[in-house]
mmCIF file as gemmi writes it, N, C-alpha and C atoms, coordinates in Angstrom:
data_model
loop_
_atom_site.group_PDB
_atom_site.id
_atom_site.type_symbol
_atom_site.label_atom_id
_atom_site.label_alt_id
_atom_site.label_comp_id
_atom_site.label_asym_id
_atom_site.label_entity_id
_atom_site.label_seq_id
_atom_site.pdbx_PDB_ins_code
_atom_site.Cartn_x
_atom_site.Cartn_y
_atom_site.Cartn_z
_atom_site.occupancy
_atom_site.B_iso_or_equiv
_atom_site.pdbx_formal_charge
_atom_site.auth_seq_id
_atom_site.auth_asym_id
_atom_site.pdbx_PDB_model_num
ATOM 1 N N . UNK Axp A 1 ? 11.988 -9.823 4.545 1 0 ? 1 A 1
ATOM 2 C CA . UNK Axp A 1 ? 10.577 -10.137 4.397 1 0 ? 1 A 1
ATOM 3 C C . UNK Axp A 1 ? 9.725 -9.245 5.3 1 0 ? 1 A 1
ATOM 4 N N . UNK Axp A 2 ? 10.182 -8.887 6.702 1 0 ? 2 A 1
ATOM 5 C CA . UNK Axp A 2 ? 9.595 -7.791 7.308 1 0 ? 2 A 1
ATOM 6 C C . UNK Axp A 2 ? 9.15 -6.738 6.457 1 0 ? 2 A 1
ATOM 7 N N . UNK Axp A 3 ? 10.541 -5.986 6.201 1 0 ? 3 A 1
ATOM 8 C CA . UNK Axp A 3 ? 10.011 -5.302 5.321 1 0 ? 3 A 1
ATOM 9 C C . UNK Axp A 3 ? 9.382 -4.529 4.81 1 0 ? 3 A 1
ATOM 10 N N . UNK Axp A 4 ? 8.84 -5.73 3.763 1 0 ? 4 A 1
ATOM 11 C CA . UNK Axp A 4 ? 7.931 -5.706 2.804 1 0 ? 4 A 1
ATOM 12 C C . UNK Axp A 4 ? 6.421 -6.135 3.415 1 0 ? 4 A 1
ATOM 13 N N . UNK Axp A 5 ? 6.426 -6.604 4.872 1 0 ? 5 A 1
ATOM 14 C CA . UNK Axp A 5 ? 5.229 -6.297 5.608 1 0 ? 5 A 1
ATOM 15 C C . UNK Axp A 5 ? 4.646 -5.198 5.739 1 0 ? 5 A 1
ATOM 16 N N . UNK Axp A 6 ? 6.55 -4.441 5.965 1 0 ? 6 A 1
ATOM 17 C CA . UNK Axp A 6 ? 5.565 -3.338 6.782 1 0 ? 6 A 1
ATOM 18 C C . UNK Axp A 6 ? 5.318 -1.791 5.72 1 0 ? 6 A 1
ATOM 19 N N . UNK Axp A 7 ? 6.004 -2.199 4.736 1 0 ? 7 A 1
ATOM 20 C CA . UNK Axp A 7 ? 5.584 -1.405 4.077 1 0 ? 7 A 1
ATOM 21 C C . UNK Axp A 7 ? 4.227 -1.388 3.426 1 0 ? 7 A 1
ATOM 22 N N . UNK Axp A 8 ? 3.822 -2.383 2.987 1 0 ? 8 A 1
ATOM 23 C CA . UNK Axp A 8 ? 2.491 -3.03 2.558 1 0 ? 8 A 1
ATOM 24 C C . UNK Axp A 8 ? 1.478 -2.519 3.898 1 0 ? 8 A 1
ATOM 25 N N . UNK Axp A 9 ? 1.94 -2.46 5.077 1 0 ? 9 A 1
ATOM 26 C CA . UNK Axp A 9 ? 0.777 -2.267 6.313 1 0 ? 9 A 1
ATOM 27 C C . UNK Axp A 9 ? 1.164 -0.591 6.243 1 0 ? 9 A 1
ATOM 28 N N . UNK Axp A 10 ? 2.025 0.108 6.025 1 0 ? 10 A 1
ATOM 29 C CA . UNK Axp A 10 ? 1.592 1.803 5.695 1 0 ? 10 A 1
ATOM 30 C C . UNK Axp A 10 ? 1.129 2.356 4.779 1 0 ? 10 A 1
ATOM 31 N N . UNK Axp A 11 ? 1.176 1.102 3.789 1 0 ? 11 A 1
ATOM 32 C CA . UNK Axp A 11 ? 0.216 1.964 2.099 1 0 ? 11 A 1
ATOM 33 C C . UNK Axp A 11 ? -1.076 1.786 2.661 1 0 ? 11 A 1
ATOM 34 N N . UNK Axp A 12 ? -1.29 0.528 2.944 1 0 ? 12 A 1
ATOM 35 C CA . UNK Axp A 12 ? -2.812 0.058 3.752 1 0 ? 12 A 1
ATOM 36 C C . UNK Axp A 12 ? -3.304 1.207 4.605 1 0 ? 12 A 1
ATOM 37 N N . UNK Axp A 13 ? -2.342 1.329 5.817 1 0 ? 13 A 1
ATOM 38 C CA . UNK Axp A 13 ? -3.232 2.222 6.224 1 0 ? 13 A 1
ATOM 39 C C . UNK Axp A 13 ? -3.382 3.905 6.152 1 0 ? 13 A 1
ATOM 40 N N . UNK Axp A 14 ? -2.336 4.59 4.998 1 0 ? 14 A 1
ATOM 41 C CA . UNK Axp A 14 ? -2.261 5.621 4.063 1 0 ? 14 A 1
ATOM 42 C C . UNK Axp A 14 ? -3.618 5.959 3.312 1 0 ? 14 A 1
ATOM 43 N N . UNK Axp A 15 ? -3.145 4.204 2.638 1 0 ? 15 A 1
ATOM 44 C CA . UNK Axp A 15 ? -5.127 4.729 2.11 1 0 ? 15 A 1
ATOM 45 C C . UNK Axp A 15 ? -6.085 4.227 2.372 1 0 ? 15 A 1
ATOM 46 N N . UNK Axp A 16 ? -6.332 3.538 3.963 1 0 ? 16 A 1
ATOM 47 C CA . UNK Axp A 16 ? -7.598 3.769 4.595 1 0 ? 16 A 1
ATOM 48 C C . UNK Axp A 16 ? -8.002 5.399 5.342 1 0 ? 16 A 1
ATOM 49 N N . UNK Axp A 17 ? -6.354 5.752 5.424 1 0 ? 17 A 1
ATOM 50 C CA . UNK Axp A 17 ? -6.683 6.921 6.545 1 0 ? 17 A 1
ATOM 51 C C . UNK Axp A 17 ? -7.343 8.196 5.156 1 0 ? 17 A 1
ATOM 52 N N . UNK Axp A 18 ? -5.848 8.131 3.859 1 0 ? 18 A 1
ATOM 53 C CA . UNK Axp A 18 ? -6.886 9.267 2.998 1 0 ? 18 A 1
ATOM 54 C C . UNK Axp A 18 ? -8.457 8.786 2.48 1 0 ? 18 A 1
ATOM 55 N N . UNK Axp A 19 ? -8.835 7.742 2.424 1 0 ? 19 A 1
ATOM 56 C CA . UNK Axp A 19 ? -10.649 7.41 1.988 1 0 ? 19 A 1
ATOM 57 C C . UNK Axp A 19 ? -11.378 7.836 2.966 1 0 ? 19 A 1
ATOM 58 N N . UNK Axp A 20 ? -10.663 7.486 4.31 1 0 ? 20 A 1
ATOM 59 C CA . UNK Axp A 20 ? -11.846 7.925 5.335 1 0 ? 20 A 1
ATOM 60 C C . UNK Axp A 20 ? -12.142 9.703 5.545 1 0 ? 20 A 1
ATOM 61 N N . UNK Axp A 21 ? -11.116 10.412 5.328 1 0 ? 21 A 1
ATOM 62 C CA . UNK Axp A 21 ? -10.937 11.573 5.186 1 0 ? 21 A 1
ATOM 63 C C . UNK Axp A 21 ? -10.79 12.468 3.71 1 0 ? 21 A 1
ATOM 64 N N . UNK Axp A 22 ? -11.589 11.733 2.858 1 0 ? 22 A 1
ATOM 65 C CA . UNK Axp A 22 ? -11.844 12.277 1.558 1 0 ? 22 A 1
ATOM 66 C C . UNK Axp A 22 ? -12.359 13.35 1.583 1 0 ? 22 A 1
ATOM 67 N N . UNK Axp A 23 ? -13.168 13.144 2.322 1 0 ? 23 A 1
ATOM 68 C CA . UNK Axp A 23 ? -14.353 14.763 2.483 1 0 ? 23 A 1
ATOM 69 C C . UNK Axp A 23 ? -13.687 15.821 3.006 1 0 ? 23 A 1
ATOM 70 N N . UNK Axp A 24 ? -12.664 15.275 3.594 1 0 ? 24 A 1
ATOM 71 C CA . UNK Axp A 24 ? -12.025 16.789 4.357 1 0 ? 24 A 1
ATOM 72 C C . UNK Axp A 24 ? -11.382 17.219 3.41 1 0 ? 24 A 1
ATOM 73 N N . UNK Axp A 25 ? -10.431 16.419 2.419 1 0 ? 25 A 1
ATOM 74 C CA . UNK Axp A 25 ? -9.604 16.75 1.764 1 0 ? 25 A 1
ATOM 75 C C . UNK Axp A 25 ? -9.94 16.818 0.265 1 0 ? 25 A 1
ATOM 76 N N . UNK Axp A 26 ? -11.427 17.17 -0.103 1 0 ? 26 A 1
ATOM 77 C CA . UNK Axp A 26 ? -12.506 17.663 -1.152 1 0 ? 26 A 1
ATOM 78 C C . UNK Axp A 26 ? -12.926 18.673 -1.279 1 0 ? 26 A 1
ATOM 79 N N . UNK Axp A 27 ? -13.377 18.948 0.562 1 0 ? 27 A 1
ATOM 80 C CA . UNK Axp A 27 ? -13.581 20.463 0.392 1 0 ? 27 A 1
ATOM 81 C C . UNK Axp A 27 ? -13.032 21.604 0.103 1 0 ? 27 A 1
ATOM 82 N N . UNK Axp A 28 ? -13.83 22.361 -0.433 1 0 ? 28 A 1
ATOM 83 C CA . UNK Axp A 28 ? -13.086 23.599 -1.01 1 0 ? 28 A 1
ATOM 84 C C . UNK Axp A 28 ? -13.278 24.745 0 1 0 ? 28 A 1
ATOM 85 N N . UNK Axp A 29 ? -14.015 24.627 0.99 1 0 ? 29 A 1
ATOM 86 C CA . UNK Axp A 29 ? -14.513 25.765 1.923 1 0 ? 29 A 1
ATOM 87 C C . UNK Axp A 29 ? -13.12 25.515 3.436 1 0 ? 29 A 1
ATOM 88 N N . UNK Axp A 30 ? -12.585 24.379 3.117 1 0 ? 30 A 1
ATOM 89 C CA . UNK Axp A 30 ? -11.119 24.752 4.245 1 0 ? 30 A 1
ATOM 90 C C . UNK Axp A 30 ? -9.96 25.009 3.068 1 0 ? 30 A 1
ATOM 91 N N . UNK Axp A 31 ? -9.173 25.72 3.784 1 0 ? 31 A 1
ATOM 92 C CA . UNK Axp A 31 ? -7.924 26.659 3.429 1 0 ? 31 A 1
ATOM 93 C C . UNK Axp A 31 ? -7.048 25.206 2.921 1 0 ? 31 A 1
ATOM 94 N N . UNK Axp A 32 ? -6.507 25.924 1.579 1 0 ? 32 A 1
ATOM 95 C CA . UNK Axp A 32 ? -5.108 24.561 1.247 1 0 ? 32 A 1
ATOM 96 C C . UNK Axp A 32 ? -3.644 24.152 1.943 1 0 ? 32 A 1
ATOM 97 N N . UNK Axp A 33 ? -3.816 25.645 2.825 1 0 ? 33 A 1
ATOM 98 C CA . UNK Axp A 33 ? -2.303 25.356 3.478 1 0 ? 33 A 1
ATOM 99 C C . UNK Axp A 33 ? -3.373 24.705 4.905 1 0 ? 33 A 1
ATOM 100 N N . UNK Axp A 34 ? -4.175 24.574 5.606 1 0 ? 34 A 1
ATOM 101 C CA . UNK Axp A 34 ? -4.881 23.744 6.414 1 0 ? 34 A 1
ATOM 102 C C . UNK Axp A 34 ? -5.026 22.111 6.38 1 0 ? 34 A 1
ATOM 103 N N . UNK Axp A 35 ? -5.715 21.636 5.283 1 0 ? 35 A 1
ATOM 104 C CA . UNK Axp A 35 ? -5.613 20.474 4.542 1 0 ? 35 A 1
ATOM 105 C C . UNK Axp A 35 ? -3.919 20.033 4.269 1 0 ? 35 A 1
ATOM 106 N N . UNK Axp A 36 ? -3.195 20.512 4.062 1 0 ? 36 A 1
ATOM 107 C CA . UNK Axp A 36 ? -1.804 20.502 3.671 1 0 ? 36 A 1
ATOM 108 C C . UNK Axp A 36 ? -1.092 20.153 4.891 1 0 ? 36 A 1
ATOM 109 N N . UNK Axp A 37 ? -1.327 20.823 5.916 1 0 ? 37 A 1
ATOM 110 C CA . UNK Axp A 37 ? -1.169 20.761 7.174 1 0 ? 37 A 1
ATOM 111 C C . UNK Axp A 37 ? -1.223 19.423 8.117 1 0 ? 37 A 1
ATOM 112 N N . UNK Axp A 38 ? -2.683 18.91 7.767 1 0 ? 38 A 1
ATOM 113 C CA . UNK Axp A 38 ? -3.309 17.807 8.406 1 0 ? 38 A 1
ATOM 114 C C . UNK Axp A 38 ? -2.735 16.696 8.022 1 0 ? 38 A 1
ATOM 115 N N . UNK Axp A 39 ? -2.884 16.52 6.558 1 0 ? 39 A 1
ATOM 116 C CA . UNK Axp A 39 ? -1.641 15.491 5.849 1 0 ? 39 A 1
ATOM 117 C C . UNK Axp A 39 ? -0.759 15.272 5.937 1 0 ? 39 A 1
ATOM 118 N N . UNK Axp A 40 ? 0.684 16.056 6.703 1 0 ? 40 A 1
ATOM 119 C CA . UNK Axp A 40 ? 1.527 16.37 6.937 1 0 ? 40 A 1
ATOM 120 C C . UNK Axp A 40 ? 1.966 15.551 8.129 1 0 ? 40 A 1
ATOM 121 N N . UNK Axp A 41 ? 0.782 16.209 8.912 1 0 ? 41 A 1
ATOM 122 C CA . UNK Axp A 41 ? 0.487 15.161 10.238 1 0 ? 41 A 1
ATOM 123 C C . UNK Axp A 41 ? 0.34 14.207 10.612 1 0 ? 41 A 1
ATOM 124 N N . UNK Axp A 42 ? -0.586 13.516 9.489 1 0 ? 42 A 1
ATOM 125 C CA . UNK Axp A 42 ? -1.013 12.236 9.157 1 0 ? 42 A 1
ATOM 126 C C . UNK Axp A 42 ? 0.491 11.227 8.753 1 0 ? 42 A 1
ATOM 127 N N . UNK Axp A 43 ? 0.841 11.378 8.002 1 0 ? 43 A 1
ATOM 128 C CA . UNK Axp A 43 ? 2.124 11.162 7.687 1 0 ? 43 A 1
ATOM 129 C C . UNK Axp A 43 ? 3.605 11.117 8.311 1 0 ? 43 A 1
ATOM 130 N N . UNK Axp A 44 ? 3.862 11.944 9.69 1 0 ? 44 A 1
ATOM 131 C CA . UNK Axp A 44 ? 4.463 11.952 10.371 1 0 ? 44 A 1
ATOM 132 C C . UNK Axp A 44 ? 4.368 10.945 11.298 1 0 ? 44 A 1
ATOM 133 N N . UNK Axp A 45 ? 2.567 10.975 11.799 1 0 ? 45 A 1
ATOM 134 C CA . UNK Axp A 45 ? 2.303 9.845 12.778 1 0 ? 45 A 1
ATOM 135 C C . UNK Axp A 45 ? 2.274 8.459 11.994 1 0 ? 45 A 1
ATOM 136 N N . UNK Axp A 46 ? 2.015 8.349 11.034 1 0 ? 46 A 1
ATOM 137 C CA . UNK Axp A 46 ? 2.913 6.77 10.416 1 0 ? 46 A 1
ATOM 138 C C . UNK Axp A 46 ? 4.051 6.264 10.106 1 0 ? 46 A 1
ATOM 139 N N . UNK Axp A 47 ? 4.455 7.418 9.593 1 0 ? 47 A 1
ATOM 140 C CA . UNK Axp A 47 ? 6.098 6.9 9.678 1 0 ? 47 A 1
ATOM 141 C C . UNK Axp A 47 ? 6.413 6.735 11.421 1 0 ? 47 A 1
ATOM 142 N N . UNK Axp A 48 ? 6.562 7.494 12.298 1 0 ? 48 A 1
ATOM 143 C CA . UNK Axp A 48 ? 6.564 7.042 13.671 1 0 ? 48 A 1
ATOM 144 C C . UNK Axp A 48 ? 5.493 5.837 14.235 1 0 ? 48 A 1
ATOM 145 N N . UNK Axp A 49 ? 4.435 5.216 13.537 1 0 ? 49 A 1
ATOM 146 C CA . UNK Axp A 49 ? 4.193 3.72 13.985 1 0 ? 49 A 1
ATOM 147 C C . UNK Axp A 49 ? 4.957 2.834 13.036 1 0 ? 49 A 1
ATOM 148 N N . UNK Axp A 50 ? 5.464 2.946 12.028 1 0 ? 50 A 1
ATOM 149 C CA . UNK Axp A 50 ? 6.045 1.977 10.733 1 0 ? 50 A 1
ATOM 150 C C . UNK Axp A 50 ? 7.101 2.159 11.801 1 0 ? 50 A 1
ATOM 151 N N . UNK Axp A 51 ? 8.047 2.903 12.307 1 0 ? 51 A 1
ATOM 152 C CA . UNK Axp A 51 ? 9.659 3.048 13.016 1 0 ? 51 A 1
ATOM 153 C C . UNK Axp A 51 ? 9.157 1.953 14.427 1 0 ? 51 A 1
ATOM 154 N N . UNK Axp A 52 ? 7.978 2.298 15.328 1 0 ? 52 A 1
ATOM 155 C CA . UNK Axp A 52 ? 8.266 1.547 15.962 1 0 ? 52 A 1
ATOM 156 C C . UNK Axp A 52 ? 7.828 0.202 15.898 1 0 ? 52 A 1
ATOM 157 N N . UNK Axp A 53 ? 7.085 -0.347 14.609 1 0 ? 53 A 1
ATOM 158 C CA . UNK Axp A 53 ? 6.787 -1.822 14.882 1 0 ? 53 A 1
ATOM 159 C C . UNK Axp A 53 ? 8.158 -2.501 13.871 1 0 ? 53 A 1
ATOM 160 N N . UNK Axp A 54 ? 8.841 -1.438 13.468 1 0 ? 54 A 1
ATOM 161 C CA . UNK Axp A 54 ? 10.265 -2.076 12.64 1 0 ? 54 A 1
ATOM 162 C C . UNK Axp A 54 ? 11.184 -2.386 13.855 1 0 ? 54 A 1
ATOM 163 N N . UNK Axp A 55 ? 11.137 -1.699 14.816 1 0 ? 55 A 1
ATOM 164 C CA . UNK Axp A 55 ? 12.377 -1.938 15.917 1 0 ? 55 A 1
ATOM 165 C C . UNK Axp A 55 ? 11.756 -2.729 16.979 1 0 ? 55 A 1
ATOM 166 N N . UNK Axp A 56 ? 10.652 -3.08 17.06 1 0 ? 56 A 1
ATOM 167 C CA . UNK Axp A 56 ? 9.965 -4.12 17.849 1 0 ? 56 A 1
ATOM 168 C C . UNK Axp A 56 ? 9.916 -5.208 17.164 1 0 ? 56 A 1
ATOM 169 N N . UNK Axp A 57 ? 10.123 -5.309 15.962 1 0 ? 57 A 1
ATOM 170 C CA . UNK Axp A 57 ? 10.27 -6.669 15.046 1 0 ? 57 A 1
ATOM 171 C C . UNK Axp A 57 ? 11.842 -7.226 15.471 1 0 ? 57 A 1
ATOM 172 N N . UNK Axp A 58 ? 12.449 -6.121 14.931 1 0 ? 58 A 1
ATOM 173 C CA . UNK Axp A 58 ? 14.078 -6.242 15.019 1 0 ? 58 A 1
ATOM 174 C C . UNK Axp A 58 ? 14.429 -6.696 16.467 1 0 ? 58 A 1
ATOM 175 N N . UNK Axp A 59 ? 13.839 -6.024 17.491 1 0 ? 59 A 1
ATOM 176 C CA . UNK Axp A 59 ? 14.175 -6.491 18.955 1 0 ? 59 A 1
ATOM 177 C C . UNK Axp A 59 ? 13.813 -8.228 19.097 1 0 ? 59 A 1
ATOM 178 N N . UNK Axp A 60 ? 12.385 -8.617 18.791 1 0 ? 60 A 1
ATOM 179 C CA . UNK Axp A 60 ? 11.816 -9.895 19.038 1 0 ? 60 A 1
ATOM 180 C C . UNK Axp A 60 ? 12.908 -11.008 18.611 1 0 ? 60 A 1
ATOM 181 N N . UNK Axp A 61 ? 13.007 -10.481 17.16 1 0 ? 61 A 1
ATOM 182 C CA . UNK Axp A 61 ? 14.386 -11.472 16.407 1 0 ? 61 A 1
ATOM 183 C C . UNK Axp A 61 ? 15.463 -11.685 16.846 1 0 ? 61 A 1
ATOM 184 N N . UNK Axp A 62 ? 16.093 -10.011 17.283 1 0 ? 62 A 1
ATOM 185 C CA . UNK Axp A 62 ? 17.787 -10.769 18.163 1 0 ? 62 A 1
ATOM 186 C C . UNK Axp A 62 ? 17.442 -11.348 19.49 1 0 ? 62 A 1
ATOM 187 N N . UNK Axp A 63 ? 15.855 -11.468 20.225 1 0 ? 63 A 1
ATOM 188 C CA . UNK Axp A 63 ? 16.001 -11.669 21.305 1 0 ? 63 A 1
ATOM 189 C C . UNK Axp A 63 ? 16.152 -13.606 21.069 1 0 ? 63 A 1
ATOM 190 N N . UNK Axp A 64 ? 14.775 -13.599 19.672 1 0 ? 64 A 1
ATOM 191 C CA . UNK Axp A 64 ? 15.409 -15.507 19.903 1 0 ? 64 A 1
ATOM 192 C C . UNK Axp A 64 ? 16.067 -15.656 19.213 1 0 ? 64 A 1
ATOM 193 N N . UNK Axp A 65 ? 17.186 -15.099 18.309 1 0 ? 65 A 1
ATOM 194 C CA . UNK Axp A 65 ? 18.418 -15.713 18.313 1 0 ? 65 A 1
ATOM 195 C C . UNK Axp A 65 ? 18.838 -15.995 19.632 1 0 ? 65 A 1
ATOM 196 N N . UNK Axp A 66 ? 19.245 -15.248 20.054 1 0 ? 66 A 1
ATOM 197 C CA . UNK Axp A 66 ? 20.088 -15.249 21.498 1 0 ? 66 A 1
ATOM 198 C C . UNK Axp A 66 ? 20.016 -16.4 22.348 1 0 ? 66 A 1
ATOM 199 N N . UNK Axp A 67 ? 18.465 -16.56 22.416 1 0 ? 67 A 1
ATOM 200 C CA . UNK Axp A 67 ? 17.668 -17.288 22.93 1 0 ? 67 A 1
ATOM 201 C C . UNK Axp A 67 ? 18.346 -18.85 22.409 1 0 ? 67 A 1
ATOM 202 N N . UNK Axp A 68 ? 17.924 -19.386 21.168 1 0 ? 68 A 1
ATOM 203 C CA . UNK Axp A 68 ? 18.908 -20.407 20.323 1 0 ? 68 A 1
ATOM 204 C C . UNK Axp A 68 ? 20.085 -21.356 21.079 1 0 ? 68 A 1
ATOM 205 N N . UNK Axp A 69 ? 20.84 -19.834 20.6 1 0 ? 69 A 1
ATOM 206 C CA . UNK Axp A 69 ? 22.29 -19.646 20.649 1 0 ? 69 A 1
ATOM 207 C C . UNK Axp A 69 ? 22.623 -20.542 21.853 1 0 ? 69 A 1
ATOM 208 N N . UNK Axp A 70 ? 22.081 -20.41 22.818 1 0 ? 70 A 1
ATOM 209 C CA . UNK Axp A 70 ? 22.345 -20.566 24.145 1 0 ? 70 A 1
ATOM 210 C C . UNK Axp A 70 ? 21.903 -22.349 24.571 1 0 ? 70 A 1
């Protein structure tokens, strides 16, 4: 069920980040390998917040099992 949180919270913010940056990525007066570039970027830095709120989920969970268990 995570998941499918967190995938749902990187489309979300995929396409808040491309709407807010429409204009950059409309214009025709910056270079395509530039724009290409930025996106690239954009995309890297979400998959690296989606990785760490997946292993901060995963940590919280085995911590209260454990927790339980005991």
């Amino acid at each position: 069920m995570n998941d499918i949180g967190v995938i749902v919270l990187g489309t979300v913010v995929l396409g808040l980040l491309g709407f807010g940056c429409r204009g950059f990525f409309i214009n025709s007066d910056i270079h395509l390998a530039l724009r290409m570039v930025v996106a690239a970027i954009g995309v890297g830095i979400l998959v690296l917040v989606i990785r760490t709120v997946r292993a901060r989920l995963s940590r919280n969970q085995k911590k209260e099992r454990r927790e339980v268990e005991k």
